[in-house]
C-alpha positions as a printed Julia matrix, in Angstrom:
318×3 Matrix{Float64}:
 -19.07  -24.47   -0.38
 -18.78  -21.17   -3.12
 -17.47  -23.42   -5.77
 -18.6   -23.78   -9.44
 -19.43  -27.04  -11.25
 -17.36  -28.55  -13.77
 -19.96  -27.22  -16.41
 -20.24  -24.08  -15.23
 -15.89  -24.08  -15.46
 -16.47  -25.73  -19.0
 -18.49  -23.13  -19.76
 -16.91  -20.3   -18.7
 -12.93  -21.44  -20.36
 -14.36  -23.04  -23.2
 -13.93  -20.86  -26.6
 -17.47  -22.28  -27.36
 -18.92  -22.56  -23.8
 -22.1   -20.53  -23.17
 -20.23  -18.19  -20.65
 -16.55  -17.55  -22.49
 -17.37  -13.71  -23.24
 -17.88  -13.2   -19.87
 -15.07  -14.26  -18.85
 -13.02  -12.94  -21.71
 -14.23   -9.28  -21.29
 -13.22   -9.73  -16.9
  -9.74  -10.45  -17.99
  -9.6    -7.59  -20.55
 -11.18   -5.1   -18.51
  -9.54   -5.06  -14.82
 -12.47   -2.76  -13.34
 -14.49   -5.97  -13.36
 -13.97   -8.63  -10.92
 -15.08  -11.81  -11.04
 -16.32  -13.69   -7.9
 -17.25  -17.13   -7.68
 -20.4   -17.97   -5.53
 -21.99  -21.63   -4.3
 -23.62  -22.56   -8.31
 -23.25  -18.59   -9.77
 -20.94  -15.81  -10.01
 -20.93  -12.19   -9.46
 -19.38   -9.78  -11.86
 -18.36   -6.46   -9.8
 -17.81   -3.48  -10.7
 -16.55   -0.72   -8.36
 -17.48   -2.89   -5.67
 -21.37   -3.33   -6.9
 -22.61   -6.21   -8.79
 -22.68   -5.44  -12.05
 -24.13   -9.04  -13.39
 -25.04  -12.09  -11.33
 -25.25  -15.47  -13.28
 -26.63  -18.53  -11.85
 -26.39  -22.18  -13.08
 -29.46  -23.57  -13.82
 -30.83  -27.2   -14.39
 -31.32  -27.02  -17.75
 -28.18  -26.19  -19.02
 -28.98  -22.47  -19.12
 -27.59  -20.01  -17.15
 -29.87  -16.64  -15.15
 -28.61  -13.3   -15.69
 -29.37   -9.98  -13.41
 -28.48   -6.86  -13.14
 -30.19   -4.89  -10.05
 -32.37   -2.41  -10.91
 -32.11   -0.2    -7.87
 -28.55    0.75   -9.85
 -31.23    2.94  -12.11
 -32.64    5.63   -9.94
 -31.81    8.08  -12.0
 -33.51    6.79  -14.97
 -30.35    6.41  -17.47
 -32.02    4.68  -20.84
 -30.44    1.15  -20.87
 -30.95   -1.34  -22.69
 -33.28   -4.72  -22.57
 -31.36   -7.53  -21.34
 -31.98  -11.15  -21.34
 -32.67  -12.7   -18.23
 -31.58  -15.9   -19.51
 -28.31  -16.95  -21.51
 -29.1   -20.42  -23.53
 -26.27  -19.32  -25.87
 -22.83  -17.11  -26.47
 -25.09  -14.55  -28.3
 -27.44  -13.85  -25.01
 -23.57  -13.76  -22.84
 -22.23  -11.2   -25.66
 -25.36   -9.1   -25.0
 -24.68   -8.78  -22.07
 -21.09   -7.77  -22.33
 -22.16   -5.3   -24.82
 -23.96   -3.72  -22.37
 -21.37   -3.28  -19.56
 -20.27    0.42  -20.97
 -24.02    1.23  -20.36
 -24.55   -0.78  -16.95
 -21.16    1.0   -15.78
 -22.67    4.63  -16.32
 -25.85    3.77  -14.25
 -23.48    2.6   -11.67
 -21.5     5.88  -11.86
 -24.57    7.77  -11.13
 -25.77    5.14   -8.35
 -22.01    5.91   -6.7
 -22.21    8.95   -6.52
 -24.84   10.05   -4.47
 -24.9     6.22   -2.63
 -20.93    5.73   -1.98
 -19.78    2.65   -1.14
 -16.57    2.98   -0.66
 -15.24    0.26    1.52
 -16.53   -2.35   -1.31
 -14.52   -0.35   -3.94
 -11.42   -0.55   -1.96
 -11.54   -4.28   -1.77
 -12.06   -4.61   -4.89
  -9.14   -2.15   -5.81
  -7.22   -4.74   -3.51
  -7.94   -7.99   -5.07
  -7.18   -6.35   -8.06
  -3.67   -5.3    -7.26
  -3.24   -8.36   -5.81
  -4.33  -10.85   -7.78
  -4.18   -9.6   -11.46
  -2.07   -6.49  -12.12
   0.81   -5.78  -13.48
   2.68   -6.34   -9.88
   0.9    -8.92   -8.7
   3.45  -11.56   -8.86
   5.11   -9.69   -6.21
   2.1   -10.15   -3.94
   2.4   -12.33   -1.12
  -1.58  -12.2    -0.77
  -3.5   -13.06   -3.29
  -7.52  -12.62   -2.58
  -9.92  -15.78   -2.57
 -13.13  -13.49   -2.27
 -14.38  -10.24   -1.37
 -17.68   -9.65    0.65
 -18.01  -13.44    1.84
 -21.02  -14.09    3.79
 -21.69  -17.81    4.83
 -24.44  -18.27    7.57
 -24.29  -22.09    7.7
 -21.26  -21.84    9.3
 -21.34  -18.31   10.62
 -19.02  -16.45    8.71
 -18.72  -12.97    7.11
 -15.5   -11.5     6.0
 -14.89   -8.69    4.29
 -11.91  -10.18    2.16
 -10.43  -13.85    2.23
  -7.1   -14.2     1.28
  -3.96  -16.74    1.13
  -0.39  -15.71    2.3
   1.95  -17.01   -0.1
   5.27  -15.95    0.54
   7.61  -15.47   -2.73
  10.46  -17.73   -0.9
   7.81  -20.37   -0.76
   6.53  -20.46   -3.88
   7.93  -23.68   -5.04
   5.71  -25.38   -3.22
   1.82  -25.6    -3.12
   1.13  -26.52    0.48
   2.95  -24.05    2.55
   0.14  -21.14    2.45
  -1.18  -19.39    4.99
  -5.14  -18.27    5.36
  -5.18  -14.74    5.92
  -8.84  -13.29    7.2
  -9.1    -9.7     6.28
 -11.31   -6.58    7.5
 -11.53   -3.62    5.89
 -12.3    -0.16    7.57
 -13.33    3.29    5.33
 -12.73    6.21    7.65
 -12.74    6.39   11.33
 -16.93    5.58   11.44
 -16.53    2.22   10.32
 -13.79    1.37   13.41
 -16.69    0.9    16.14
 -19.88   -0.33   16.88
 -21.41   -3.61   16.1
 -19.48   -3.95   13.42
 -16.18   -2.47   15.39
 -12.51   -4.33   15.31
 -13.49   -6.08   19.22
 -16.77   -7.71   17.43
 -14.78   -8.93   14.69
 -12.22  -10.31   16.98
 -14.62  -12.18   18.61
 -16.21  -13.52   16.09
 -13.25  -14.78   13.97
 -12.0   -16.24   17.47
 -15.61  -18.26   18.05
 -15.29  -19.55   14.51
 -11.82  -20.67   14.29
 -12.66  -22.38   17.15
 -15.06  -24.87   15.92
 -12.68  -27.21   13.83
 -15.52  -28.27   11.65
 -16.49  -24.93   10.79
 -12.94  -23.89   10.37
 -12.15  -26.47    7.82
 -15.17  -25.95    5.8
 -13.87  -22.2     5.49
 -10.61  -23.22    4.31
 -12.22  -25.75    1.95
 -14.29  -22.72    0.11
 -10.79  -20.71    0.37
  -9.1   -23.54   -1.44
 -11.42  -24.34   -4.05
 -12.2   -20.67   -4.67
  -8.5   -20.01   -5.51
  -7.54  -23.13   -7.7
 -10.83  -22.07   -9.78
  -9.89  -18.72  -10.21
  -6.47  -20.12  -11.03
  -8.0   -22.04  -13.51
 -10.08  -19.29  -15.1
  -6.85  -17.38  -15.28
  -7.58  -14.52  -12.74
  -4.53  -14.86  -10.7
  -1.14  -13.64  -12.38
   1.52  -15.38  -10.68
   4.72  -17.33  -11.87
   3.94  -21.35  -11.61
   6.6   -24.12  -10.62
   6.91  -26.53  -13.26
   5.52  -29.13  -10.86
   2.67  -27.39  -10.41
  -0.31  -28.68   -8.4
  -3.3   -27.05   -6.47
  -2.8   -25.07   -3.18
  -3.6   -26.62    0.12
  -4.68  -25.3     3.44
  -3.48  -26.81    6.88
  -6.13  -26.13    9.41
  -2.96  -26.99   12.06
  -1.24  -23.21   10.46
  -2.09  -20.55   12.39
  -4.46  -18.25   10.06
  -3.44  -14.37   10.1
  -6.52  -11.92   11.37
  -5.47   -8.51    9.13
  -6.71   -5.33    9.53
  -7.04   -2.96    6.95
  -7.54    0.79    7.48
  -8.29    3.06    4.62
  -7.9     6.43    5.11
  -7.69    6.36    8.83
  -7.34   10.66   10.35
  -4.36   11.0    11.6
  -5.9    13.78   14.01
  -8.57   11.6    15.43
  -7.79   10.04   19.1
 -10.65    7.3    18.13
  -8.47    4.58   16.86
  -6.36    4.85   19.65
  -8.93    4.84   21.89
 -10.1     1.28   20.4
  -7.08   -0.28   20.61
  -6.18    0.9    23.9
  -9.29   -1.55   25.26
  -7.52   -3.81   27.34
 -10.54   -6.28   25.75
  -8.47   -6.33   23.05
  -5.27   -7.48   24.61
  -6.3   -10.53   24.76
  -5.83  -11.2    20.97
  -2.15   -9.61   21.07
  -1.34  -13.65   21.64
  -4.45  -15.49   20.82
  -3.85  -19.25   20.54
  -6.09  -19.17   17.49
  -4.65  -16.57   15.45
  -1.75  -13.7    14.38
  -3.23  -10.21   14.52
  -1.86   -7.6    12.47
  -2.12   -4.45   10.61
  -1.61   -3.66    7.01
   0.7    -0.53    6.94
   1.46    0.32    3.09
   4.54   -0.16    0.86
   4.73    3.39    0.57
   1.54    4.11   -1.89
  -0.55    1.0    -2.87
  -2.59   -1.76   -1.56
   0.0    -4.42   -2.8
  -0.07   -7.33    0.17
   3.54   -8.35    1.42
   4.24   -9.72    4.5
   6.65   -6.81    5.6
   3.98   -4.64    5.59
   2.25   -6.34    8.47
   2.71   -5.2    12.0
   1.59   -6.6    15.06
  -1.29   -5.37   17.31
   2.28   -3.93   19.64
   4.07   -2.98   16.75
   1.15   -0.59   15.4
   0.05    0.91   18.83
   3.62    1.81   18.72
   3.18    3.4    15.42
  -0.06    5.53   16.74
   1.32    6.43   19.62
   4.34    7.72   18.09
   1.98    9.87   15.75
   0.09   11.23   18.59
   3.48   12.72   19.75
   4.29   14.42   16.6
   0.74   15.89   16.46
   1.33   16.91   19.82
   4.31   18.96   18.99
């Protein structure tokens, strides 16, 4: 399960604990995003791991920061590969300005833009000024679990504002993200996804221990205070039925409104067969107007949005 120990929560919301600037500087700085991995966590940073720190037996905590960032050479500074004390974690937060600049550099010549986007979305979502508003708020970004065959490109819990007062009526919401027409096919394509999530949700065992990670993962966040959200006064951690159906959502970023391609993808009848899966609600995001805030108006069904296309294709034909 991604999930953090108690010490490694200790440490991290603690004003003494070995990891509290960390955390500190995430919350003051919304380009960061903090992720929480199975004993470590990942501090991103337009989508690219900007520091990974990993509990270790001792007490002590491993820091890294991936070279291959540095191609171009930018002078940075020594870091400690090791944080025994708040000293070694405010060295490191120091450094961020610097580690951001050789990222800059890395980005631009090696995009990577689908990872920006979702972080841009969990952002939104879970921690901006709007994000009480949300009915999505973003468990993880970039999950990748091969004990029980999972990879996701964003995990996510529907939480609708008229249900708020309560804990337990939440929805898992399984998200893919497209950037541009090239990522739509292909053995990463919307069918192979589609048949993947199906195979998983599937197996009930696997299924659960998905929406165990999802669970944990948001309560900890919760607790760290990365989620901005208004609380009941009876307030008590969020719980996942495996019995509600999960939602399968489609995001696609900048999607050419010229190109025939994404109608040609949905127009496989191998895909009809998921227009009223027994397993899951497909449906597309289509935006608020501008903005990658998450409501549940904004999703249309797999009917609803070939309706949409379709209706574009006209106009473009005129």
């Amino acid at each position: 399960m991604r999930a953090l120990s108690q010490t490694f929560m200790n440490d991290l919301l603690n004003s003494g604990g070995l990891l509290h600037p960390i955390l500190e500087r995430v919350k003051q700085d919304h380009t960061l995003m903090l992720s929480i991995r199975r004993d470590y966590i990942n501090i991103y940073y337009r989508g690219g791991n900007i520091l990974r720190v990993n509990e270790q037996r001792n007490g002590s905590y491993s820091a890294f920061f991936d070279s291959e960032y540095n191609k171009s050479g930018v002078p940075s500074p020594a870091l400690p590969g090791t944080i025994g004390n708040q000293d070694l974690a405010k060295a490191w937060v120091d450094s961020f300005q610097v580690l951001k600049g050789v990222m800059d550099f890395y980005f631009s010549e090696n995009s990577k833009s689908e990872r920006e986007f979702q972080q841009l979305i969990a952002r939104e979502n879970n921690f901006s000024t709007i994000a009480n508003q949300s009915e999505y708020f973003i468990s993880d970004i970039e999950f990748a679990d091969t004990a029980i065959g999972a990879r996701f490109d964003i995990l996510a819990l529907r939480w609708l504002v008229s249900q708020r007062k309560s804990t337990s009526i939440c929805k898992p919401a399984l998200i893919e993200m497209k950037y541009g027409d090239g990522a739509l096919s292909g053995n990463a394509g919307m069918l192979k996804h589609l048949q993947d999530i199906n195979a998983l949700i599937s197996d009930s065992n696997k299924y659960r221990a998905l929406l165990d990670t999802m669970e944990i993962q948001f309560n900890q966040l919760d607790e760290l205070g990365l989620l901005n959200f208004n609380r009941v006064a009876n307030w008590i951690k969020i719980k996942l039925d495996a019995n509600e159906r999960p939602e399968v959502i489609f995001i696609l970023a900048n999607h050419n409104p010229r190109s025939s391609k994404l109608s040609t993808i949905l127009n496989d009848t191998k895909i009809d067969e998921y227009d009223y899966s027994p397993n899951f609600d497909i449906k597309f995001y289509v935006s608020s107007f501008a903005g990658y805030a998450l409501h549940a108006d904004c999703m249309v069904t797999l009917s609803q949005f070939r309706e949409l296309l379709k209706n574009k294709n006209a106009e473009q034909a005129h």
